[in-house]
C-alpha positions in Angstrom: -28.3 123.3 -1.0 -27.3 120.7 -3.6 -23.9 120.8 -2.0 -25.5 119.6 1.4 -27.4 117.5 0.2 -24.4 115.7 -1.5 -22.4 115.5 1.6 -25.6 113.9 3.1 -25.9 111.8 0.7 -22.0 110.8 0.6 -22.5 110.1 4.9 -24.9 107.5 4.3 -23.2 105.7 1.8 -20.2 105.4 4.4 -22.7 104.4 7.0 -23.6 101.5 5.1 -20.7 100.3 3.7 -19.5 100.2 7.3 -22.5 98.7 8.7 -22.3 95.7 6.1 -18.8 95.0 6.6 -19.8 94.7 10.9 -22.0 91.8 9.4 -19.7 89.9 8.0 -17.5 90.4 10.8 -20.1 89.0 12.7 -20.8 86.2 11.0 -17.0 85.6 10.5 -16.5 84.9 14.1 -18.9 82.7 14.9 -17.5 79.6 15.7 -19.3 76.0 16.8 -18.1 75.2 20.8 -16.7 71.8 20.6 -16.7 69.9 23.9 -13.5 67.6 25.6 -16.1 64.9 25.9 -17.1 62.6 23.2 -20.1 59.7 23.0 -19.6 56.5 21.0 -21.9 53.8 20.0 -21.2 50.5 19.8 -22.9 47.6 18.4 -24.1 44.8 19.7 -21.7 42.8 17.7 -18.7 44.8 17.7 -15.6 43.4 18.5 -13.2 44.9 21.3 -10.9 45.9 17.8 -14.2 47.4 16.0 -14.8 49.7 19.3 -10.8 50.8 19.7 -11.0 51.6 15.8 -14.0 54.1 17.1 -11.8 55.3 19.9 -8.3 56.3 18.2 -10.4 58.9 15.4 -11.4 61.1 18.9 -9.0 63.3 20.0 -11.1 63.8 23.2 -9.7 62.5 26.1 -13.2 61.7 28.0 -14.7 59.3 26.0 -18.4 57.5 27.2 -19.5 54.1 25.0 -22.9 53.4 25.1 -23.2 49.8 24.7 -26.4 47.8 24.3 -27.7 44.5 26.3 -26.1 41.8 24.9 -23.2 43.0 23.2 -19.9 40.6 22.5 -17.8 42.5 24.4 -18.9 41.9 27.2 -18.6 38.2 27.1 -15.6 37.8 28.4 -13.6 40.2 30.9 -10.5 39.9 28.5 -12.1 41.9 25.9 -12.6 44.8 28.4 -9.2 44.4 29.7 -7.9 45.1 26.4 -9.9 48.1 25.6 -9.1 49.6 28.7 -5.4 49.0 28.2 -5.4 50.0 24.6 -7.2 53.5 26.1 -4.6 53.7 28.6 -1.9 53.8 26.0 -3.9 56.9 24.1 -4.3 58.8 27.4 -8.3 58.2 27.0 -10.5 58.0 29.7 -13.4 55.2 28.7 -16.6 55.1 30.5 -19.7 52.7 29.8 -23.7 54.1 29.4 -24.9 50.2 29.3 -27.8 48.3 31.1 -26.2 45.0 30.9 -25.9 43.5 34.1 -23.0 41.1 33.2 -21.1 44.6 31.6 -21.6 46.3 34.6 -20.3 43.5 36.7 -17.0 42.9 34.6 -16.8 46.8 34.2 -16.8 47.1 38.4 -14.3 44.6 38.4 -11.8 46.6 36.4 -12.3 49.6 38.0 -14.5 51.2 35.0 -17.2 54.1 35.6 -20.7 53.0 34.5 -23.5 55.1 33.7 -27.0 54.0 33.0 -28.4 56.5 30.3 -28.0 59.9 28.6 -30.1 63.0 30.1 -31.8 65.1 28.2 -28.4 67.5 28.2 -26.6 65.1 25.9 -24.7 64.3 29.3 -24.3 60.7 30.8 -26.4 60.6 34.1 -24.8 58.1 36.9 -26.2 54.5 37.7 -29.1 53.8 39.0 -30.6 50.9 40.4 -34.1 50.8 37.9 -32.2 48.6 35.1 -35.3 47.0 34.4 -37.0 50.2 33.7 -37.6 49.9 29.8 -37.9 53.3 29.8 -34.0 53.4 30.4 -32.8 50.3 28.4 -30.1 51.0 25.8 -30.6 50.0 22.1 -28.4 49.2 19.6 -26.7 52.6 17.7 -29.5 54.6 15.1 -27.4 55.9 11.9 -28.9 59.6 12.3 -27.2 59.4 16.1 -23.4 59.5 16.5 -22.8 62.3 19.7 -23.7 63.5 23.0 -25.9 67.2 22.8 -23.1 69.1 24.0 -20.8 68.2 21.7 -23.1 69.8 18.9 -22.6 72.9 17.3 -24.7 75.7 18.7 -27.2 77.1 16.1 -26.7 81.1 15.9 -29.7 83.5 16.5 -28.8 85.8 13.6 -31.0 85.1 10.2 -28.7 82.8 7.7 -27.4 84.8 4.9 -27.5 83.2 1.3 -24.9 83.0 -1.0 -26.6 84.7 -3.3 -27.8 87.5 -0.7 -24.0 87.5 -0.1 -22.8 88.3 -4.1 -25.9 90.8 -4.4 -24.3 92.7 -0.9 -20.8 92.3 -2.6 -22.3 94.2 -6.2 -24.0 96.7 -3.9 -20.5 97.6 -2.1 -18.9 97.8 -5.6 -21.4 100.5 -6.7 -21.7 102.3 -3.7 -17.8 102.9 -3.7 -17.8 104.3 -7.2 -20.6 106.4 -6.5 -18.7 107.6 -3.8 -15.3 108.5 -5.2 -17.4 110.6 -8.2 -18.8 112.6 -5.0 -16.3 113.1 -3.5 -13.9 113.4 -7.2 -11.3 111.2 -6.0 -10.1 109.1 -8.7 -10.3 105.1 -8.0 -7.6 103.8 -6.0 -5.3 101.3 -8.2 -4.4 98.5 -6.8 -1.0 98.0 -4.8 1.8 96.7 -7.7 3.7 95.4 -4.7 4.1 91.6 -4.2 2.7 90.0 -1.4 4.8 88.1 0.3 5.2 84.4 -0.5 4.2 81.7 1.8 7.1 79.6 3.0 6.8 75.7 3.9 8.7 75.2 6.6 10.0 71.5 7.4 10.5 70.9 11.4 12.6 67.6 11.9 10.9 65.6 14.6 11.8 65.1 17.5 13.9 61.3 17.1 13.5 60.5 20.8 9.4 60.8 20.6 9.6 59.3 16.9 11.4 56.3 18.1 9.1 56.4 21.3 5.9 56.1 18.8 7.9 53.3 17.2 8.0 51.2 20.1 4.8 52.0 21.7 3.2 51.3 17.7 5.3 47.5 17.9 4.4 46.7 21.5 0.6 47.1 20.5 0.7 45.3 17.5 2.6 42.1 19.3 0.1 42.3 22.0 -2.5 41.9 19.8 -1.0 39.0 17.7 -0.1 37.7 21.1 -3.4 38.2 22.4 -5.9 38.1 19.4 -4.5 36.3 16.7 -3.2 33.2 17.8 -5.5 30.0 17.2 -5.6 26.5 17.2 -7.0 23.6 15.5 -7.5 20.3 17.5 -8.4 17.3 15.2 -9.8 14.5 17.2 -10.1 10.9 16.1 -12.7 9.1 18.9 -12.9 6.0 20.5 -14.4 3.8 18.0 -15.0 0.2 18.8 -16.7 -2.8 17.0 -20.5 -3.4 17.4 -22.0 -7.1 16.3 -25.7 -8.2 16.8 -27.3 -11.8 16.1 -31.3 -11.6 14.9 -33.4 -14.6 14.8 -35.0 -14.3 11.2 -37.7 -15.9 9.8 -38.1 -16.6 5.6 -41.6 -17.5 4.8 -42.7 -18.6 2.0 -44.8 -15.7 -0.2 -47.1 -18.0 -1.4 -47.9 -20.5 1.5 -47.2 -17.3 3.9 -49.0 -14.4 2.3 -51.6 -13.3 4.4 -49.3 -13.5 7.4 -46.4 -11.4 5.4 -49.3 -8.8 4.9 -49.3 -8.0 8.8 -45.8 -7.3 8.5 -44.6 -9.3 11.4 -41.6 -8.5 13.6 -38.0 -10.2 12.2 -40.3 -11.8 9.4 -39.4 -11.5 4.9 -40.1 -13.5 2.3 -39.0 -16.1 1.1 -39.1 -17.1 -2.7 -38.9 -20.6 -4.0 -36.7 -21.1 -7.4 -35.3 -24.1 -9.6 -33.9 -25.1 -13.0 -32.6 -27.8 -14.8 -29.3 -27.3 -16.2 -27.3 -29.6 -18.5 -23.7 -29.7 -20.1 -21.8 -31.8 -23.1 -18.4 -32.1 -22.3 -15.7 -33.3 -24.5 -13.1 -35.9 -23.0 -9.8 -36.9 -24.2 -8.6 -40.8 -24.5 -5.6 -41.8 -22.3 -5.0 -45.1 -23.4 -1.9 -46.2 -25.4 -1.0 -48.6 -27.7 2.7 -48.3 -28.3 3.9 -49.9 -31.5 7.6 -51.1 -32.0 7.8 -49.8 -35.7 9.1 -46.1 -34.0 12.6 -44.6 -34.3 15.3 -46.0 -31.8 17.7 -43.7 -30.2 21.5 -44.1 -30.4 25.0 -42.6 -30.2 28.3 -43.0 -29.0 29.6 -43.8 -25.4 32.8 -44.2 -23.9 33.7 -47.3 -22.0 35.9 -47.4 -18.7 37.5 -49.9 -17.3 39.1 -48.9 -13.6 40.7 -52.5 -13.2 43.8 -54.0 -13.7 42.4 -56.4 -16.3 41.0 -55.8 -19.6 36.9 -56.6 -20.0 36.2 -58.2 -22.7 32.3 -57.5 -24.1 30.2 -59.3 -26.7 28.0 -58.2 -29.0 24.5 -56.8 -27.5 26.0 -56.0 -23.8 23.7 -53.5 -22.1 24.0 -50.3 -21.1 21.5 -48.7 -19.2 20.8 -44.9 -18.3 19.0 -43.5 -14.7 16.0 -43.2 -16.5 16.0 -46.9 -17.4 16.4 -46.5 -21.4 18.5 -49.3 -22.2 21.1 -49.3 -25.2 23.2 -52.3 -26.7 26.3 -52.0 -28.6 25.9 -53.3 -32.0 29.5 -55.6 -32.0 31.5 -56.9 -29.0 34.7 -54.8 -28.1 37.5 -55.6 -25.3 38.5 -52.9 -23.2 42.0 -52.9 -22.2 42.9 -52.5 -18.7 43.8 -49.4 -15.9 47.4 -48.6 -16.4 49.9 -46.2 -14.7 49.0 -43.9 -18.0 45.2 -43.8 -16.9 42.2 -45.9 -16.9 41.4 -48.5 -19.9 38.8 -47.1 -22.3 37.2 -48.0 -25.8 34.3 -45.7 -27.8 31.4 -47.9 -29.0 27.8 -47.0 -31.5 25.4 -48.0 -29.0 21.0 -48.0 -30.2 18.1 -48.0 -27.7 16.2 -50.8 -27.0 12.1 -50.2 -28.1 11.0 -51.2 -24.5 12.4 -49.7 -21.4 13.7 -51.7 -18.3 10.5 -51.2 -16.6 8.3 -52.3 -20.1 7.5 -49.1 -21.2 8.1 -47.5 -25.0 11.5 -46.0 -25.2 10.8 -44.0 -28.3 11.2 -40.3 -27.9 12.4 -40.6 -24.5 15.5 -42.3 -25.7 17.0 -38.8 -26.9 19.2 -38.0 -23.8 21.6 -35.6 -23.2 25.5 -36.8 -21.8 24.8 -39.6 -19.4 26.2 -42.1 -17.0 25.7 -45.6 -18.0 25.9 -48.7 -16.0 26.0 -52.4 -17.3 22.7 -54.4 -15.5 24.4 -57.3 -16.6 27.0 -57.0 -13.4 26.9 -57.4 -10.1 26.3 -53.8 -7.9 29.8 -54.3 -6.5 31.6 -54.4 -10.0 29.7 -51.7 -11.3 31.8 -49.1 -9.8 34.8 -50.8 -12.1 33.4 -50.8 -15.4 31.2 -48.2 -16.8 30.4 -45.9 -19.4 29.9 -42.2 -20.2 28.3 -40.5 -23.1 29.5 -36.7 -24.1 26.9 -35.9 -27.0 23.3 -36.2 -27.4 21.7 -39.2 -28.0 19.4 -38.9 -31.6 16.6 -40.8 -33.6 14.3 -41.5 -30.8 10.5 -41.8 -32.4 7.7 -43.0 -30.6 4.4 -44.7 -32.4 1.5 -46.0 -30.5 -2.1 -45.8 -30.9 -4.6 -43.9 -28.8 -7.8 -45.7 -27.6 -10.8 -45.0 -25.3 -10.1 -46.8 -21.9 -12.4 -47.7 -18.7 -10.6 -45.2 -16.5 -11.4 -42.7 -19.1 -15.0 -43.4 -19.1 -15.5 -42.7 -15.0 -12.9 -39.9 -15.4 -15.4 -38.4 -17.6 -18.3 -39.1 -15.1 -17.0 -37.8 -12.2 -15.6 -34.3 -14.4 -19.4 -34.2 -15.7 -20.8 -34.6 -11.9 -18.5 -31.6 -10.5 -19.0 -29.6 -13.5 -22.9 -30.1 -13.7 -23.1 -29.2 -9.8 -21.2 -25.9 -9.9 -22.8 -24.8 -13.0 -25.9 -25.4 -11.7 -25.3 -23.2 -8.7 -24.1 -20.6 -11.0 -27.3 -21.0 -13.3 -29.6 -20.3 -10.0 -27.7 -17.4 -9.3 -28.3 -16.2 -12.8 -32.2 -16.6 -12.2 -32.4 -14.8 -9.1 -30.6 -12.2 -10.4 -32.9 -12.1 -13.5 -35.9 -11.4 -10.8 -33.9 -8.2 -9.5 -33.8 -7.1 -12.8 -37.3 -7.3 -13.9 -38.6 -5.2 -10.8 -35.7 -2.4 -12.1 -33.1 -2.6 -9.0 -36.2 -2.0 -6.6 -35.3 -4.9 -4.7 -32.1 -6.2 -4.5 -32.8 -10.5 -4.4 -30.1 -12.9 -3.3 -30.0 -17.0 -3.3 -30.0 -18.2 0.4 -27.0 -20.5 0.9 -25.6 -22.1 3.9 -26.0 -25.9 4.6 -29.0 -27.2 2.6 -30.1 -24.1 1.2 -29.4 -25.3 -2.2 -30.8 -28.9 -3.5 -29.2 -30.2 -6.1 -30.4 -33.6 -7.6 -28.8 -36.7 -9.0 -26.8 -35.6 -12.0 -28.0 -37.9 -15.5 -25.0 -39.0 -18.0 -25.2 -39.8 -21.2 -22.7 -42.3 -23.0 -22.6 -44.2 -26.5 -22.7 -47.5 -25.9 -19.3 -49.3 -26.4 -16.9 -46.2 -26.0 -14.4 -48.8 -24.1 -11.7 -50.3 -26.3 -12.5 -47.6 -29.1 -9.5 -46.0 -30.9 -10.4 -42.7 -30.4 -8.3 -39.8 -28.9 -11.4 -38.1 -27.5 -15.1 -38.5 -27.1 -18.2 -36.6 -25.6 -20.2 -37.2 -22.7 -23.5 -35.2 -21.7 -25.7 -34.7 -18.7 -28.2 -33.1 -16.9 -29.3 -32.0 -13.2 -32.4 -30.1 -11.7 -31.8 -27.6 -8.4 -33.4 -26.1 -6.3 -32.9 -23.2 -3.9 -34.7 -19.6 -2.0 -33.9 -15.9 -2.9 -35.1 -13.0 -0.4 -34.8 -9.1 -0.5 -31.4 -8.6 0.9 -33.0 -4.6 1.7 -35.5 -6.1 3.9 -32.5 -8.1 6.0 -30.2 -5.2 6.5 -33.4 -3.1 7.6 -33.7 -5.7 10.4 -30.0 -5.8 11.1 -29.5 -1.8 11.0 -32.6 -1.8 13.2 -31.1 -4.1 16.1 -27.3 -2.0 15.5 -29.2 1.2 16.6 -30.9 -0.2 19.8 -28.0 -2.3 20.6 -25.4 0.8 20.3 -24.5 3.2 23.8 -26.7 6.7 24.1 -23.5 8.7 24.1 -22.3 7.1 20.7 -22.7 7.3 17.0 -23.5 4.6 15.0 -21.1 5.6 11.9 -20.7 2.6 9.9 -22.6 -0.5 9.1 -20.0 -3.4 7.4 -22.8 -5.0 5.1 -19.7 -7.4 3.8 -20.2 -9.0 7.2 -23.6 -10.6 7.2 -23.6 -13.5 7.5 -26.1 -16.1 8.7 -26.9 -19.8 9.7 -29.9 -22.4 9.3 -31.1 -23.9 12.5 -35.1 -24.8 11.4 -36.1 -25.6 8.1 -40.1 -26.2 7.9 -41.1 -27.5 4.3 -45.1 -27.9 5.2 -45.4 -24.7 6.6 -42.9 -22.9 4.1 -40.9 -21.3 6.9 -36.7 -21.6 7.2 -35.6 -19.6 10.1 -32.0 -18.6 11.0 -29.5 -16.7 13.1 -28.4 -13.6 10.9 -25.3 -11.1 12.4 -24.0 -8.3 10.9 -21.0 -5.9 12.5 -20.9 -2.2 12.5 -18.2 0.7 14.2 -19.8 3.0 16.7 -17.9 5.8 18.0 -18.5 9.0 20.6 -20.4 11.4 19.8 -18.3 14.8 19.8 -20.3 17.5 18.0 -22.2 20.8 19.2 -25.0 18.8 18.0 -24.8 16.4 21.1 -25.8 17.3 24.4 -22.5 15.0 25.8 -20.4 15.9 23.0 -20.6 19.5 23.3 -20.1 19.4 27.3 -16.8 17.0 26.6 -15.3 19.9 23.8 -16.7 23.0 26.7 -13.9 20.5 29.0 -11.3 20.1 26.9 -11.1 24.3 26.1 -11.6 24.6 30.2 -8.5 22.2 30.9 -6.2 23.7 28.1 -6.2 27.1 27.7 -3.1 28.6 28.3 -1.1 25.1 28.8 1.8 24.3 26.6 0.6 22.3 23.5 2.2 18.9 24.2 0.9 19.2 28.0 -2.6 19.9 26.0 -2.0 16.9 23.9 -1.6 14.5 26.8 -4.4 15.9 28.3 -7.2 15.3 25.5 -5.0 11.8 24.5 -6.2 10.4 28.0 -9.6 11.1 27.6 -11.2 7.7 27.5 -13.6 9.5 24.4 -10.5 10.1 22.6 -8.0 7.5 20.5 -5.9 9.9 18.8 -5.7 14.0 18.8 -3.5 16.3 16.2 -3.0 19.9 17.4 -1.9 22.4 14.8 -0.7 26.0 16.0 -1.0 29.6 14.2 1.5 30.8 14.0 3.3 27.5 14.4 6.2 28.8 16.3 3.3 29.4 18.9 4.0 27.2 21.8 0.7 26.9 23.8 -2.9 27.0 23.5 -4.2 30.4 22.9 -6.4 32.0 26.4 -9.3 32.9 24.6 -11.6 30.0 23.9 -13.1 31.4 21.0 -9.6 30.8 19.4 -9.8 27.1 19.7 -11.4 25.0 17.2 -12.1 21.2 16.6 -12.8 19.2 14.0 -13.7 15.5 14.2 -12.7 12.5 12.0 -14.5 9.4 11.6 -12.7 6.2 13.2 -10.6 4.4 10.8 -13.0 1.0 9.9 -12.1 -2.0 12.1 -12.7 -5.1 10.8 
């Protein structure tokens, strides 16, 4: 009986063991079903490169892109192109899920298969015509979606077996097999001593004619997208820029005679601001007149006689000889000079001393000290001069000249007149001073100027002051003093250029910029000067540089740069150049290429940008 019951026993043991090792089979060979057709989802800023990243990590060869309204790439029918192409090349078959009606149309064009949603299946369901069913419009991707239903892996019916269910079973089979072999006495089998055999890695060579294949295909790609997506340009465009002047009447009223009607703020009307001072100067004057005195050093040296005739020239005591300068010298005792001879011309050496008065009256003194000089005698006719002569080879010495200094009437109104300029251009100074004193004390609020031009300024009759009896005084210098009151108007420069700046804007075209205002160029004149009513007007002009307008900001600026990128895509770059240089809007264009062995403007628009400089100044 207990031997039965054993074997019974034993049976279901091996029932069981078996029956949990058909589990695992079971669960073993379950294995996910994974579809030939594969979903992406692009966003609605992806570039055509983001969405062919998406496409080369499928090794599907049906691929469907759900794309939402809106998205870049459909903005231009290049950007399909290129994905299509790019599929082409990795034997993919693209289709679009999409709603946008400007994708579908481009997507027609190129022969593309459009759907209009995903079914319920997981499955793209063809187009219909209810696009504006919002019921069937595509959104953007959602991170927890990423693939069509029947690409998912089908969930198994059997219960899910833990892991720790799993190591229980395992610990279960362990005992159950020793139980077993005590049943049945066999001993427990020892494991096999053999090795098992080693796994070998086996290196294949590729195949060189599909390697080099992938080598050319892999560079072909790669220069069409540098050709195609890379390339861009920068054009730098200087515009037309020309010079804009205006002329404003301007009225300057007096603040205080003017104040209520200042308070109104009138139309081209400031004020004005009387100002004066009295501004004197001492100025210190040097004596011109001379009175030379005879008691000074005379000059003297040696000269050398010549006699070119053929008799000799006798000469007495005191002869003259006189210089180009007119200092005269005498020789001291007479001499006789002996005449020309076939052994050269007659000469004698002589002391000769400077007379104190010139020929023409004046004190020799200093002035007698000459270098080597030609000497004539005054005392002959012109026509014998050229036969006697004399010549001096060293420097005459001793020259001293004495006079005394005194205070003449030319001095006295050349220090008038010196005190009358000097008083008047001070004075113009010192208002200036004063007016800028006023901008000071408001703390650079308001920026004051003088008003100048003819009459602006008043200056009044300048007083001197003199000693009595300065004339005839021996006195190398002497001071003279004076005094003058002026007068003038200072205004808020600000409140001007407002006006100006004001009249530049209305003046200047609608399709231009006003980008510079030349304040060095006001200017203005006086035509009206009312004293009783306190009120100067004048003509005031000011110059500024307006140029076009060529910004996205600008309605006529952003149609000219949509023009330029219409006319030049594609065209060689000096063809380009021409092109935007003979745009009336344009003075001067740069284009720079990248790469710069690129020879023409890239096809895509959005690879061309611009950048716009300011007109040089004109003035």
């Amino acid at each position: 009986m207990s031997k039965k019951k054993n074997k019974d026993d034993v049976a279901k043991l091996q029932e069981e063991v078996k029956q949990d090792a058909s589990d695992e089979v079971s669960v073993a060979d379950e294995s996910e079903i994974v579809s030939t057709k594969k979903v992406v989802y692009a966003e609605i800023d992806d570039e055509v490169t983001s969405v062919f990243d998406k496409l080369k990590k499928i090794t599907a060869s049906h691929i469907y892109i759900v794309v939402p309204k809106r998205a870049l790439i459909f903005k231009s029918i290049v950007n399909l192109k290129i994905l299509k192409r790019k599929a082409k090349d990795l034997k993919k078959t693209i289709y679009f899920v999409t709603n946008d009606d400007n994708g579908i149309y481009l997507a027609s064009r190129l022969g593309i298969t459009v759907y209009d949603k995903v079914n319920g299946e997981g499955k793209p369901s063809l187009f219909s015509t209810e696009i504006n069913d919002e019921k069937l419009r595509i959104t953007p991707l959602k991170a927890s979606v990423n693939a069509a239903q029947e690409e998912t892996p089908t969930r198994m019916a059997e219960k899910k077996i833990s892991i720790s269910e799993i190591l229980r079973r395992g610990k279960d089979k362990a005992k159950n097999a020793v139980n077993i072999s005590r049943l049945t006495g066999n001993k427990t089998p020892k494991p096999d001593k053999k090795k098992k055999p080693e796994r070998k890695f086996v290196l294949v060579a590729p195949n060189r004619q599909a390697l080099i294949g992938l080598i050319v295909v892999s560079v072909f790609i790669l220069l069409t997208i540098v050709y195609v997506a890379l390339p861009g340009t920068t054009i730098y465009l200087t515009p037309t820029a020309s010079v804009l002047e205006k002329s404003v009447n301007i009225t300057l009223a007096d603040y205080q005679k003017n104040r209520v009607e200042l308070e109104t703020r009138p139309k081209h009307m400031i004020a004005g601001y009387p100002i004066s001072t009295t501004v004197s100067r001492d100025l210190t004057h040097f004596a011109t007149g001379k009175e030379f005195s005879e008691r000074g050093g005379h000059a003297s040296g040696k000269i050398t006689i010549i006699n070119k005739s053929s008799t000799s020239w006798p000469l007495v005591a005191g002869t003259r000889f006189q210089s180009e300068d007119g200092i005269v010298f005498r020789i001291a005792v007479g001499v006789t000079v002996e005449p020309a001879s076939s052994t050269g011309l007659g000469t004698a050496e002589v002391f000769v001393t400077a007379d104190p008065m010139d020929a023409y009256g004046a004190v020799a003194g200093e002035r007698g000290n000459i270098g080597p000089s030609t000497f004539f005698l005054p005392g002959l006719r012109e026509d014998s001069r050229d036969r006697l002569y004399a010549e001096s080879y060293e420097d005459m010495t001793g020259g001293v000249t004495d006079f005394v200094e005194f205070i003449s009437a030319q001095d006295i109104e050349a220090a008038r007149a010196r005190l009358n300029d000097e008083l008047k251009k001070v004075a113009y100074e010192e208002l200036k001073k004063e007016v800028d004193a006023k901008s000071e004390l408001v703390g650079g609020v308001s920026e004051f100027v003088l008003l100048e031009g003819d009459g602006a300024i008043k200056i009044g009759d300048v007083k001197v002051n003199l000693e009595e009896g300065l004339e005839g005084q021996k006195r190398s210098e002497f001071t003279v003093s004076g005094e003058v009151f002026v007068s003038g108007v200072y205004y808020n420069r600000n409140d001007m250029l407002e006006i100006l700046k004001q009249e530049l804007l209305l003046k200047k075209s609608p399709q231009k910029d006003l980008i510079r205002v030349n304040e060095d160029t006001t200017s203005y004149r006086i035509f009206e000067w009312d004293e009783n009513r306190g009120k100067i007007k004048l003509t005031a002009n000011i110059k500024g540089i307006e140029q076009y307008a060529i910004d996205d900001e600008n309605a006529s600026g952003q149609k000219l740069l949509e023009k330029i990128k219409e006319h030049i895509l594609g065209k060689a770059v000096d063809e380009a150049k021409v092109y935007i240089q003979n745009l009336p809007e344009i003075n001067k264009v740069e284009i720079e290429n990248w790469p710069v062995w690129a020879p023409t403007i890239p096809k895509l628009p959005d690879n061309i940008d611009f950048e716009v400089r300011d007109a040089v100044m004109v003035k």
